[in-house]
C-alpha angles and dihedrals in degrees: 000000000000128000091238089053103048092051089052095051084048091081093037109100113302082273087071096041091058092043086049092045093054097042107058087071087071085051113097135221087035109263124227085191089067102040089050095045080049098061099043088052103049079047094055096043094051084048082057099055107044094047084053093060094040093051093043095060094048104056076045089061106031100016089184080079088085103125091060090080086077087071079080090065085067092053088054090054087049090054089056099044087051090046087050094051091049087049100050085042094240116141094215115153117245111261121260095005102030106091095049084064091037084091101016124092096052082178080078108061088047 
């Protein structure tokens, strides 16, 4: 599996996070490209779920909220922003959330 490849499969789903994950070790010589499209992944999947659940209890709570289910549009645009950067093989951080990953999830770099 190429770099370019595995960077990308680090924003598709957590199945391909994990596919991605296993699978740089295969990638030699070590890419930064990967590790770093690994971390703002894994970021931007644990945003997503969070803001999931959250969302989720509070349209269960004040169901007039509704419209506050359009904030996940802006997390879609993040996923293919992310997707784009680990096309064109930048390691750019996602906007809003990506340089708080950027030095979080030391597993990764192991």
């Amino acid at each position: 599996m190429k770099s370019k490849t595995a960077a990308i499969l680090s924003y598709i789903t957590i199945i391909g996070w994990l596919v991605a994950y296993i699978k740089r070790h295969d990638i030699t010589p070590k890419s930064d490209l990967v590790t770093y499209h690994l971390k703002q992944g894994l970021g931007l999947f644990i945003i997503s779920v969070l803001f999931n659940l959250g969302l989720w209890i509070i349209l269960f709570l004040a169901p007039m909220l509704y419209f506050i289910n359009y904030i996940g549009i802006v997390l879609f645009i993040l996923f293919v922003i992310g997707v784009i950067n680990a096309a064109s093989e930048a390691k750019k951080p996602l906007p809003l959330i990506g340089k708080f990953f950027e030095n979080q999830f030391k597993f990764i770099d192991e």
